[in-house]
BAMARBA-418658 format. One record per residue (C-alpha): x, y negated, z negated. Coordinates in pm, whole numbers, plus 50000, padded with zeros to 5 digits. Layout:
N
XYZ
...
% end
This chain:
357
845714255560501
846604289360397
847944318960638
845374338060776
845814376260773
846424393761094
843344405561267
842864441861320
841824461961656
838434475761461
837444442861321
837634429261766
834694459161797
832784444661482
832804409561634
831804421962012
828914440661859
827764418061665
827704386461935
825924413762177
823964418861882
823814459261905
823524481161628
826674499561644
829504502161367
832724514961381
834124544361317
837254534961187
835824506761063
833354518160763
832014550260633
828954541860565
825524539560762
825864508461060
824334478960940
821504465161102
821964438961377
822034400461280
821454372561461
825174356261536
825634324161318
826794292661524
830404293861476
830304333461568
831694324961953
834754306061814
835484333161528
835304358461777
837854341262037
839954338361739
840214376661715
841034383862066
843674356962075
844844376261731
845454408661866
847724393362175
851174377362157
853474358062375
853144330462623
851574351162941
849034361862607
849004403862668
848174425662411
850564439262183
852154467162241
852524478961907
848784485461851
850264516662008
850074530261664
846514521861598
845254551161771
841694549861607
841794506961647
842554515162007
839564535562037
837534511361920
839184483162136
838754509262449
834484509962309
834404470862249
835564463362633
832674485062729
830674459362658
832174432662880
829564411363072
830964400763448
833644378963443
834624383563039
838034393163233
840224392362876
837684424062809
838394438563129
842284437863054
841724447862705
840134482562875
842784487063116
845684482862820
843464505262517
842714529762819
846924530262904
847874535462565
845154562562477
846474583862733
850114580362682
849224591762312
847004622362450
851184631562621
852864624662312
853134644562052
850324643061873
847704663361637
845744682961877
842374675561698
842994639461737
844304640362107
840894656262185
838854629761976
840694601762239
840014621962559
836804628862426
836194585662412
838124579762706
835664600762928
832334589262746
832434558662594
829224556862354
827444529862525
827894544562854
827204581962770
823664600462637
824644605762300
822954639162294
824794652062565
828104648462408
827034665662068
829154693262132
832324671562090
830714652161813
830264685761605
833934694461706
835124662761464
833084666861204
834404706461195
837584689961094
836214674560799
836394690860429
833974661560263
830384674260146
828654648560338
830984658560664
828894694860607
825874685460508
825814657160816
827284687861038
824084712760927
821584688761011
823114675961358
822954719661445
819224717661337
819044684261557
820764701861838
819164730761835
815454715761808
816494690462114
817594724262299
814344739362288
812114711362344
814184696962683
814094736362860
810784737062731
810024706062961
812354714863222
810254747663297
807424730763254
808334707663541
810074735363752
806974751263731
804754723963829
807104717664143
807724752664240
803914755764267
803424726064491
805694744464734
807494710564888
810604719364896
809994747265116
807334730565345
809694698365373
813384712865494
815174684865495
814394662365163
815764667564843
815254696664584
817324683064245
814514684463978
817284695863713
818374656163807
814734641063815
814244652763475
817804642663311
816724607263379
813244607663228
814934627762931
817524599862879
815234567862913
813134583962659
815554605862461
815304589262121
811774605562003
811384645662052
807534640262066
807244621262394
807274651562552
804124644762788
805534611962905
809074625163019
807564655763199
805104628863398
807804603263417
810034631363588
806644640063858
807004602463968
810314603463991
810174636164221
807764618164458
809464583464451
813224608664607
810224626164779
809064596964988
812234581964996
813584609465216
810864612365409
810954574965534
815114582865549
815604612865718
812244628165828
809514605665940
809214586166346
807974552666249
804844557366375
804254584666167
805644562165854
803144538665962
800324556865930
801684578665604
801904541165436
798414532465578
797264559965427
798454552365080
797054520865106
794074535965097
793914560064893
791484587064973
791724619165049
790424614065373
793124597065496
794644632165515
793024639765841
795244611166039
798304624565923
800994651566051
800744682865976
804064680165741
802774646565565
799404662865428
800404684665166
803034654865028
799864630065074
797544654964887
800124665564595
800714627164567
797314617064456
796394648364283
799504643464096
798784605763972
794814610163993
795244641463700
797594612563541
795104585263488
792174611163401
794504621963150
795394590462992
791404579363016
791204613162818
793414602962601
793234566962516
790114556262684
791734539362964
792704541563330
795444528763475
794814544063846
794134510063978
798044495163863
799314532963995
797614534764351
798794495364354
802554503564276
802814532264532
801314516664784
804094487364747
806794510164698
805834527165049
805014494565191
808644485465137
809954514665233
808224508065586
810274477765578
813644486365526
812814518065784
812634491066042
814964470365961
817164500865964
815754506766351
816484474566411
820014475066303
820794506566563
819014495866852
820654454566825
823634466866622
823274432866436
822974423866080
821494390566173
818114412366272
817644414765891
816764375565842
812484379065828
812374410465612
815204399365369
812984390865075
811064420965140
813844444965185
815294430164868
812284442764683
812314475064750
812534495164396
810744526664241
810814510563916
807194497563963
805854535163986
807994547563698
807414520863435
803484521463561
803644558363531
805114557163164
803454520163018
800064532062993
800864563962698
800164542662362
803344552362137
804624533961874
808204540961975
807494526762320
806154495862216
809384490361954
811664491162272
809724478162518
806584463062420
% end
């Protein structure tokens, strides 16, 4: 049996990509466009164990340490342990060593271009980062480039840039303007006011596709009312008062308004106007309405945030963890993903139904 030839640091990134079956390549690894992801053959676990064990030496089985030289490999070793699962703990080390030597080369003497390229990884990592966000950096590289694809790739990531710029403040004001207008930020003192937040994560789950502009700028409304309530059952609300606010949602109707506090009707009212217009615009849409699902997700989203408001009570009057025991399974369901993925499943789109359908 012949010799095999050493493993490199890139070709560890190809394998952990390929057995988490993402469609990532390389940078260091090829040129060209990434290949589409594959479904791992049956002896892919045992070929991939073989290049860990590859790039590591000695009997206590660290990493070497001259991969120091490898600064692009170690990039891609530093992007591969991002996507460790729990307990993959030769991963974890395999961060903690890339991530040591990247920054002793950042203090070396190195070109400045490529000292700012490892930084650059080391604080966003692809698969943890919105790509978009980072452009900036990306353009940066490709500046240092003299090829005519380098250029030509360069031009259209500006016209990508640029287009993404105008259509994300386009939506921002759109929002700020639809919030401003309901006014309750001023009429509720003490619960948050971060819509510039609210909307960075509807613009990231759906940041792939420039036309769903109408989903991310309702996807952002629920998203205000889910912090919205949340602060009101936190920091605001008696329980009594959450009581009857959840009662109410339970319901509904706009009558329900009338057994409320003063500082709950305008949140109760904006609340169903808010997901009401959503439903009549989908029906206008796409000939159907999802109200039913919507007023059935809020009203379990408040119902558990009655829940964990008592067990919360509970916990300062007995000072006792062990007053959690009935409402465990409850509290543990408490989530404002029902809301959000009710408020967003119902817009037909073909890109939607690729990633989630």
């Amino acid at each position: 049996m012949g010799k095999r030839e050493p493993v490199s640091v890139v070709s560890l990134y190809g394998a952990r990509k390929q057995k988490r079956n993402i469609n990532m390549g390389g940078v260091a690894q090829t040129s060209g466009p990434s290949r589409i992801h594959q479904d791992c053959p049956d002896n892919f676990a045992i070929e991939y164990e073989e290049k860990i064990d590859e790039i590591r030496q000695g009997k206590d089985g660290r990493f070497r340490r001259n991969l120091s030289q490898d600064i692009r490999g170690l990039m891609e070793l530093y992007e591969a342990a991002q996507l460790s699962f729990h307990g993959e703990y030769i991963l974890d080390e395999a961060a903690s060593f890339s991530s040591q030597l990247l920054y002793e080369c950042c203090s070396a003497d190195v070109d400045d271009n490529l000292s700012r390229m490892v930084i650059g990884r080391l604080r966003y990592p692809y698969h943890k980062t919105i790509a978009r966000l980072t452009r900036k950096d990306f353009l940066q590289d490709l500046d240092q480039g003299v090829n005519r694809w380098r250029k030509t790739l360069r031009e259209l990531a500006l016209i990508d840039l640029r287009k993404g710029q105008s259509v994300y403040q386009g939506e921002l004001a759109q929002v700020s303007e639809w919030w401003n207008e309901l006014g309750l930020s001023k009429n509720l003192k003490l619960v948050r006011n971060q819509l510039p937040k609210w909307y960075t994560w509807s613009m990231s789950v759906l940041i792939d596709d420039f036309s769903l502009s109408l989903q991310r700028v309702e996807l952002t409304k629920s998203t205000a009312f889910i912090y919205l309530i949340d602060d009101i059952f936190d920091v605001v609300g008696t329980l009594d008062e959450l009581t009857i606010f959840t009662e109410a949602v339970n319901k509904w109707e706009y009558g329900a308004v009338d057994m409320l506090p003063d500082y709950m009707k305008m949140c109760y009212r904006a609340l169903l106007d808010t997901i009401n217009d959503m439903g009549r615009e989908i029906y206008k849409r796409h000939g159907h309405n999802p109200i039913d699902s919507l007023k059935q997700s809020w009203a379990s989203l408040c119902n558990a945030y009655l829940v964990e408001a008592k067990m919360v009570r509970l916990w300062v009057l007995t000072n006792s963890r062990h007053a959690f025991g009935k409402w465990e399974g409850e509290y543990r369901s408490i989530c404002g993903a029902g809301p959000l993925i009710l408020s967003l499943r119902p817009w037909p789109n073909q890109w939607w139904y690729n990633q989630f359908a």
